[in-house]
C-alpha positions in Angstrom: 121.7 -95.5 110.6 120.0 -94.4 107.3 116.4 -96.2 106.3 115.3 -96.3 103.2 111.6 -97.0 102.2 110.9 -98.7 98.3 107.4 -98.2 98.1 105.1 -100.5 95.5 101.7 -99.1 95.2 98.7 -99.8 93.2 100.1 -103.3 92.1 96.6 -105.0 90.7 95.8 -108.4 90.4 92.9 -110.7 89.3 92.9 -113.4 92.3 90.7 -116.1 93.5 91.0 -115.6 97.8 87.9 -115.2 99.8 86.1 -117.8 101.9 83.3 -117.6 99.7 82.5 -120.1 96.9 81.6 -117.2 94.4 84.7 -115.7 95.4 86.6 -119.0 94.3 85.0 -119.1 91.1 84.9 -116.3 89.7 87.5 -114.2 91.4 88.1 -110.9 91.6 90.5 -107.3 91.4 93.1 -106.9 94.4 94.7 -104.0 94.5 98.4 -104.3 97.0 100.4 -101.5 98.4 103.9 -102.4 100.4 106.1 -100.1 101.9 109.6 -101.9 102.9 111.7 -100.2 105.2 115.5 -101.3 105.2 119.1 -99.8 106.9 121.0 -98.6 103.8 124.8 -97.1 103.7 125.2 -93.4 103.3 126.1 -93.7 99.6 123.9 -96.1 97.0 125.2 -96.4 93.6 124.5 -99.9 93.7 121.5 -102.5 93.4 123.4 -104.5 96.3 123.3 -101.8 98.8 119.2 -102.0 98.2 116.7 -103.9 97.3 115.3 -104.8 94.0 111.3 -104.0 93.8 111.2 -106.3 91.0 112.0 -109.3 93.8 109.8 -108.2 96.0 107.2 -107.0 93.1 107.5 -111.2 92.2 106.8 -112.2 95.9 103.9 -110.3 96.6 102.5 -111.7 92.4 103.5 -115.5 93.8 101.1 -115.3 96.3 98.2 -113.0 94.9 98.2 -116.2 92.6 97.3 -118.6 95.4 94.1 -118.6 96.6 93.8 -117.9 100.0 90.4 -118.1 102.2 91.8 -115.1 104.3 93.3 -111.6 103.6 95.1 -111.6 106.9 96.7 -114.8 106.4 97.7 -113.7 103.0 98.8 -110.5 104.2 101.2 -112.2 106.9 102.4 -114.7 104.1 103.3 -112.0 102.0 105.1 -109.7 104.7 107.1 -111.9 106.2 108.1 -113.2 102.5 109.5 -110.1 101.6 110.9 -109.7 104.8 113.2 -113.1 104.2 114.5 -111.4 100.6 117.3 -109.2 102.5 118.2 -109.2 106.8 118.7 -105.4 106.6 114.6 -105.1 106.0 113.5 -103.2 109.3 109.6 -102.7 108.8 107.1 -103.9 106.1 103.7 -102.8 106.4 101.3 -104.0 103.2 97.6 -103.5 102.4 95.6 -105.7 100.4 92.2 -104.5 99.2 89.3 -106.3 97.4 87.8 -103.7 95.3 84.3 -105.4 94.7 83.3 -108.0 97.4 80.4 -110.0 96.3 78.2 -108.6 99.3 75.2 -107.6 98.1 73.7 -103.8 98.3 77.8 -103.4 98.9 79.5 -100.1 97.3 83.1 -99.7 98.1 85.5 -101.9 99.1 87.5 -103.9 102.1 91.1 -104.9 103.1 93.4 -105.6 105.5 96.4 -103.8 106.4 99.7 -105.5 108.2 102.8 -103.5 109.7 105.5 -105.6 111.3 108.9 -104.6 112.5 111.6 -107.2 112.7 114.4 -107.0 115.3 117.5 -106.3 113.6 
């Protein structure tokens, strides 16, 4: 069995998830990274033996347009979303960062990270 991995890194979004009111408001940058891991055939020369980033490039945009209290339960959303675009998906693990929480005296930034591996 061959597995390929589609990466999508440094996908950035304006979005309005957080638990805090500010956060609602006035929103802020989200930067996603996804690795999808899927069985492939020995030869691809075709967009049917793989899958199209762009489909999983629109789930991961669907839902960094709903505001969502929690990055975790965002993060789950979005993995097992992706994971329903194609049964030969084996693994998907996915960040999600917020690159300037509104914590005061904060410098950096936080996220959460998901890997989950589906029975195939």
């Amino acid at each position: 069995m061959n597995l390929l991995t589609i990466h999508l890194h440094n996908l950035r979004f304006y979005s309005y998830h957080g638990l805090h009111e500010e956060e609602k408001i006035a929103g802020g940058t989200f930067e996603v990274n996804a690795d999808i891991k899927m069985k492939t055939s020995d030869k691809i020369e075709e967009i049917s033996q793989t899958l199209d980033y762009s489909k999983a490039y629109d789930v991961i945009k669907a839902f960094m347009n709903q505001p969502t209290p929690l990055l975790e339960t965002l993060a789950q959303r979005i993995v097992d979303s992706i994971h329903e675009l194609d049964d030969r998906i084996v693994d998907v693990s996915l960040t999600v960062t917020k690159c300037n929480p509104p914590i005061i005296g904060f410098s950096g930034n936080v996220g959460v990270s998901l890997q989950k591996t589906f029975d195939s």
